[in-house]
C-alpha positions in Angstrom: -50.2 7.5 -14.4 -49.4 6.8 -10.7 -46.9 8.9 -9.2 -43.7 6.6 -8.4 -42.2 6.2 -5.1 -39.2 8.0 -4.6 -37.4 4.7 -4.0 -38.7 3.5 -7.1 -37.3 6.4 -9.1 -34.3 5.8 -7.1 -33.7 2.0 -8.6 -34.6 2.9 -11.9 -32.3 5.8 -11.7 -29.8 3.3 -10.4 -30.4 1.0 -13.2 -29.9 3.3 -16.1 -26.8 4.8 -14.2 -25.5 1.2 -14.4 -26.7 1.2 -18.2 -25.1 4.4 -19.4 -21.5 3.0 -17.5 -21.7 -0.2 -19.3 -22.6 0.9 -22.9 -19.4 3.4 -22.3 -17.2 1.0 -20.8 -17.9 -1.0 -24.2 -17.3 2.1 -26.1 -14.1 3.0 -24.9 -12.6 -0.5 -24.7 -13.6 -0.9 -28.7 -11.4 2.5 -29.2 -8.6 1.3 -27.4 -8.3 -1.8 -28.8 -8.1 -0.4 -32.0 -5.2 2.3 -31.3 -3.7 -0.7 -29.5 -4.0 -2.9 -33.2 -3.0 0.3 -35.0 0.4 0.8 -32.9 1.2 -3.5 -32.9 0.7 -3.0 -36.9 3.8 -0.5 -37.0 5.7 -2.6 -35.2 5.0 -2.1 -31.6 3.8 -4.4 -29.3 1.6 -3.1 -26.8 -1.2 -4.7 -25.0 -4.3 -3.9 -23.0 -4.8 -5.5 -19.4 -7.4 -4.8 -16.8 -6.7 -4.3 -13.3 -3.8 -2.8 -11.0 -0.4 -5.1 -12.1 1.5 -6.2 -9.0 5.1 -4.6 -8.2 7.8 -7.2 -9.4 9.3 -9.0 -6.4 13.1 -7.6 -8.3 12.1 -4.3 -7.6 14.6 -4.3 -5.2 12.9 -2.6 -3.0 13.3 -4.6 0.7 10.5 -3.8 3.0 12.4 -2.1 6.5 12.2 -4.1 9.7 9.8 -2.3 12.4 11.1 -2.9 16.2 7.9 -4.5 17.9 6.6 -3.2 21.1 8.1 -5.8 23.2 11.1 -5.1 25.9 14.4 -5.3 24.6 16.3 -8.7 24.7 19.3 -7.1 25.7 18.4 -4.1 27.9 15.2 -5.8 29.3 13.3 -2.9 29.2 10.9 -0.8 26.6 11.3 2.6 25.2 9.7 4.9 23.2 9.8 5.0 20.6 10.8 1.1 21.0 14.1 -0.3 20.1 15.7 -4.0 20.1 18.8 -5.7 19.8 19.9 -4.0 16.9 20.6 -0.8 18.4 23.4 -1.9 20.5 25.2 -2.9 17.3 27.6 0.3 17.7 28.3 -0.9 21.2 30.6 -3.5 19.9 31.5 -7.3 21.0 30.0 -7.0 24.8 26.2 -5.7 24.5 25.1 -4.1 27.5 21.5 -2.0 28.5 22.1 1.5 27.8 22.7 4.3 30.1 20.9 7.5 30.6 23.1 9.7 28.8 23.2 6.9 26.0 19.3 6.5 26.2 18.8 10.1 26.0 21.6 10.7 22.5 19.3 8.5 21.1 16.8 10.4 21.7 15.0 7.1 23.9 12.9 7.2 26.9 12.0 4.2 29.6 8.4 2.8 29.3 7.3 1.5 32.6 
C-alpha cells in the first residue's frame, strides 16, 4: 500500500470529521424531538426551531443616539468627546456656544 500524502490524510480526516458531526446532529435532533412530543402530549406546547430568533422590535429597548463627529450646529466647533445641539438643552430658550468654564464642567475639550 502507498503511503498517503499528508494532504490526503488531511481530506479524508476532514471528510469523516464532517461524517461523525452529521450522524450526531441526526442523533440528537431525533432525541429532542421526542422529549419535545413527550412534553406537547401532557399538555405543553413546546417547539423546536433552528437558528438565533431575532429580539422583538416591543422589547422596548430604544437604541441611544451617538453625537457624530461633526462641529456642533450651535457652538460651531468640535469637542472631544463630541457633543451637538442637544447639550445646550439645559441652557434654556436662547442657545449659545459654551464657555470655558462651561466646556470644562462638562468635562469637554476644543478639537481644532
Amino acid at each position: 500500500m502507498a503511503e498517503k500524502s499528508v494532504m490526503q490524510r488531511i481530506k479524508e480526516l476532514d471528510a469523516e470529521r464532517a461524517t461523525i458531526l452529521e450522524q450526531a446532529k441526526e442523533e440528537l435532533l431525533r432525541k429532542a424531538t421526542q422529549a419535545i412530543e413527550e412534553l406537547n402530549g401532557l399538555g405543553l406546547n413546546y417547539r423546536l426551531t433552528s437558528g438565533v430568533s431575532k429580539p422583538s422590535k416591543s422589547s422596548g429597548a430604544k437604541a441611544k443616539r451617538q453625537a457624530t463627529e461633526v462641529p456642533c450646529p450651535i457652538c460651531k466647533f468640535q469637542t472631544s468627546p463630541p457633543h451637538d445641539g442637544r447639550t445646550h438643552r439645559s441652557q434654556g430658550k436662547k442657545k449659545k456656544p459654551f464657555s470655558q468654564e462651561e466646556l470644562a464642567d462638562r468635562s469637554l475639550t476644543k478639537v481644532g
